[in-house]
N, C-alpha and C positions, 0 to 999 in steps of 0.2 A: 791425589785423586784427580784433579785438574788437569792436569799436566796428560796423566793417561787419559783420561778422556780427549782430550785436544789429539792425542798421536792415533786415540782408535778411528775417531772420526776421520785423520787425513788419510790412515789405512783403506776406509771403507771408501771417503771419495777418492783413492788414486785406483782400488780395483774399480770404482764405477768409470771414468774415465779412459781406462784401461780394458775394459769389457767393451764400451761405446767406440774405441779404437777399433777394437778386435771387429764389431759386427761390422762397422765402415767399411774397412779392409775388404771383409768377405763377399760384402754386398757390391762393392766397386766394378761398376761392368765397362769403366775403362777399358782396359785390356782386350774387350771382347769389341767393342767399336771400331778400337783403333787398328786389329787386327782386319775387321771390314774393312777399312778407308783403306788401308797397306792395299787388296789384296784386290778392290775395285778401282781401284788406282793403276794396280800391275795391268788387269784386265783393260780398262779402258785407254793405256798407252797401246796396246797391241791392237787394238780394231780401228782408234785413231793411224797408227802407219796403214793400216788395210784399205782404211776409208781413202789416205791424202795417195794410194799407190794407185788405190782403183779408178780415181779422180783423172788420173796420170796414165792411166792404160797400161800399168805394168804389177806383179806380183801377185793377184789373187788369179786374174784370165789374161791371156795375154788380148784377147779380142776385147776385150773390156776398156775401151774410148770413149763410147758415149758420155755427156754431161748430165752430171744428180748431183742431189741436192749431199753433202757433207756435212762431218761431225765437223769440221774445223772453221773458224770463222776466215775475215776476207783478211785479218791484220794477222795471219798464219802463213808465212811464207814455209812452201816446199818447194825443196832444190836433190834432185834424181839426178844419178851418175849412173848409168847402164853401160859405160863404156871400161870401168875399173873391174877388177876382181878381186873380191867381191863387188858386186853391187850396190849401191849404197843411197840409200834417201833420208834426208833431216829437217824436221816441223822446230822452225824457230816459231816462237811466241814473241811480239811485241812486246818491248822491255818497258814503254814509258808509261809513265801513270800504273793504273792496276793493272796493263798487261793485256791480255786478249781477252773478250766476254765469250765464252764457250759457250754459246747458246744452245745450239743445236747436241752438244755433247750430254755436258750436266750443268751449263746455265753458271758454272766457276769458272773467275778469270786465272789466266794463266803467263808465266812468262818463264824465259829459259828457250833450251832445245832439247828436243829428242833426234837421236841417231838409230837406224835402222840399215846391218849390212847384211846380203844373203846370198848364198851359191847357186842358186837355181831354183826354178819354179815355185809359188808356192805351194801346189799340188802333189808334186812330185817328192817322191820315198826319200831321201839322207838327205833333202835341201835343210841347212842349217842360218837360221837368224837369230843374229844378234843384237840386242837392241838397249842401250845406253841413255841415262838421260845426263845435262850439261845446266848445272846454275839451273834447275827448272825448280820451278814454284805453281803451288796452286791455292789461290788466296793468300792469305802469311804464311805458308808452310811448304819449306825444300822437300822436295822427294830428290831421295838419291836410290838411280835403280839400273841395273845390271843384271842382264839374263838373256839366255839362250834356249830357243826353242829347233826342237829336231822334228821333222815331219817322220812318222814314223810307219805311214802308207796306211791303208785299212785295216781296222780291226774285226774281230771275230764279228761286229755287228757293218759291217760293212760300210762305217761312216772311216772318213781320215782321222788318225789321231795324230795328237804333239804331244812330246814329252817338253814338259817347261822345268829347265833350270834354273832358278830365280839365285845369283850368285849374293844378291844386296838386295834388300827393299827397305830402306830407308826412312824416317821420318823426320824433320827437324822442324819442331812446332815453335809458332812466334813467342811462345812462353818460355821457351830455351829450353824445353825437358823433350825428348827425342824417345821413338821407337825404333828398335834392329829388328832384323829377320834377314832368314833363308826360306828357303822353300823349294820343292819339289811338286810337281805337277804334272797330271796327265790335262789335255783337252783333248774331247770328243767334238768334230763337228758332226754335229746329231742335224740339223738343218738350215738351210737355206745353199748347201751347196753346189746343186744345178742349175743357180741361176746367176745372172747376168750382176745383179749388184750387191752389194756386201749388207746393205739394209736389212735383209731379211734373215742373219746368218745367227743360228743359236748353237749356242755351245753346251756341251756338260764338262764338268772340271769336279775332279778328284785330287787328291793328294795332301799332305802334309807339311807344316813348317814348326822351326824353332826360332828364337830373339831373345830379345831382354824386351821388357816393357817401359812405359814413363817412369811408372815409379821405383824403376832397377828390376824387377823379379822378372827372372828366365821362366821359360812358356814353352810350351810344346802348340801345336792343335793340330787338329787329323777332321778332315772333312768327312763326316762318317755319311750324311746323304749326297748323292753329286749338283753341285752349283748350277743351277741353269741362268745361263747368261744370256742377253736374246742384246743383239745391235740395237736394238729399237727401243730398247727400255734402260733408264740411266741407274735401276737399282738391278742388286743380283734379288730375281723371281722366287727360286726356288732352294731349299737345299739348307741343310745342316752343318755347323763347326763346331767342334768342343775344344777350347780354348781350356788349359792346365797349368796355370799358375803354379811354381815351387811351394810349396807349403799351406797353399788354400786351396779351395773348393773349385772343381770346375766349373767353368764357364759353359754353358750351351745354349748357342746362336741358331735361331730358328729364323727362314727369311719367310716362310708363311707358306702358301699353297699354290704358286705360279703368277699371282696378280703381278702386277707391273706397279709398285708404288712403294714407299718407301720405310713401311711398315717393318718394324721385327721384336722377336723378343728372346729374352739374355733370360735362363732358368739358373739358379745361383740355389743348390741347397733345397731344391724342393720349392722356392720362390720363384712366380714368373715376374719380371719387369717387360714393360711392353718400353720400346725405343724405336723413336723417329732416327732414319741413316743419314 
């Protein structure tokens, strides 16, 4: 009678153990973060070339010389080849100590390079960029990213759109457990595009990716409201992701109502978590 007693009780605590696993799992909005950090990561390498091109009076206008203020700091050398074809521009980051303080960006230091090559105008309908990153880190964490954007001339709403192929977006966290992805992407420039500097230029971004996560489990998400990205603000504003983990519960990332801050929250099952990005 001992003996049973002692194996009903390890029964009862390995399902309680086992139950506490299971909510863990479910409630885990990993997944749903590190799919943000991937995907304002992607974003903010694209408007960093924009900003170090317009700096440089080439790629977004070609009349675009005058000196403003940039995302890049002073230990971010850019170096422009307008003479190859493609044409070709590349942001090393300072390798020593922690790297470059990205003040002006999102205030993380960085080191590595990014590469950016492109056939023509930015403006202009079939100009195709490509954009690579090299050894790049931000804080303890390699991003490895490769993707090609096609300018795809106006759309039925009259702003430029790009189609973004995202072939990699990479993560390799200093804890050694890493995120994959692909991704698919439209950007809308919805505003700032009749003016002179890239500061004011807001995007909306649609579309879908797949990966594996930290914890191994493949993922879908589908951007069900469109992302508003605004140059001026280090978080994504506006817009929705549903994040679908194999075998749990979805994920859905809510960035709030357009503020500019760093606010969001991960509904997991009918639960909301509120999370600082």
């Amino acid at each position: 009678m001992k003996n049973s007693k002692i194996i009903i009780a390890l029964m009862i605590s390995a399902l309680y153990f086992t139950s506490c696993r299971r909510e863990q799992d479910t409630a885990d909005t990993s997944i749903a973060t590190d799919n943000y950090t991937a995907t304002q990561e992607s974003n903010g390498i694209i408007d960093a070339i924009n900003s170090a091109a317009f700096d440089n009076g080439v790629l977004k206008l070609d009349e675009a010389n005058a000196s403003t203020s940039t995302l890049l700091p002073e230990c971010a050398t850019v170096t422009i080849d307008t003479v190859s074809n493609p044409k070709s521009i590349t942001i090393e980051f300072a390798s020593d100590g922690n790297g470059c303080l990205c003040t002006d960006w999102d205030n993380k230091y960085r080191k590595g390079k990014i590469t950016a090559t492109w056939t023509g105008k930015y403006r202009n309908e079939g100009t195709i960029i490509q954009v690579k990153t090299d050894n790049y880190f931000v804080g303890g964490n390699q991003f490895d990213y490769l993707k090609t954007v096609t300018n795809n001339g106006l759309n039925l709403n009259g702003n430029l759109s790009f189609s973004v192929d995202v072939q990699k977006a990479n993560i390799y966290f200093s804890d050694n457990t890493s995120f994959t992805s692909t991704a698919s992407r439209t950007r809308e420039w919805i505003s700032g595009s009749n003016t002179l500097t890239p500061y004011d230029d807001v995007y909306s971004i649609t579309g879908s990716a797949s990966g594996v996560s930290r914890a191994g489990d493949n993922f879908t998400y589908t951007i069900t409201s469109p992302l508003n990205i605004a140059i001026g603000c280090r978080w994504i504003r506006k817009g929705v992701i549903v994040v679908t983990p194999d075998s749990k519960p979805a994920r859905t990332i809510d960035f709030g109502d357009g503020s500019c801050d760093n606010k969001a929250t991960v509904e997991i099952n009918g639960t909301v978590y509120n999370v600082n990005l």
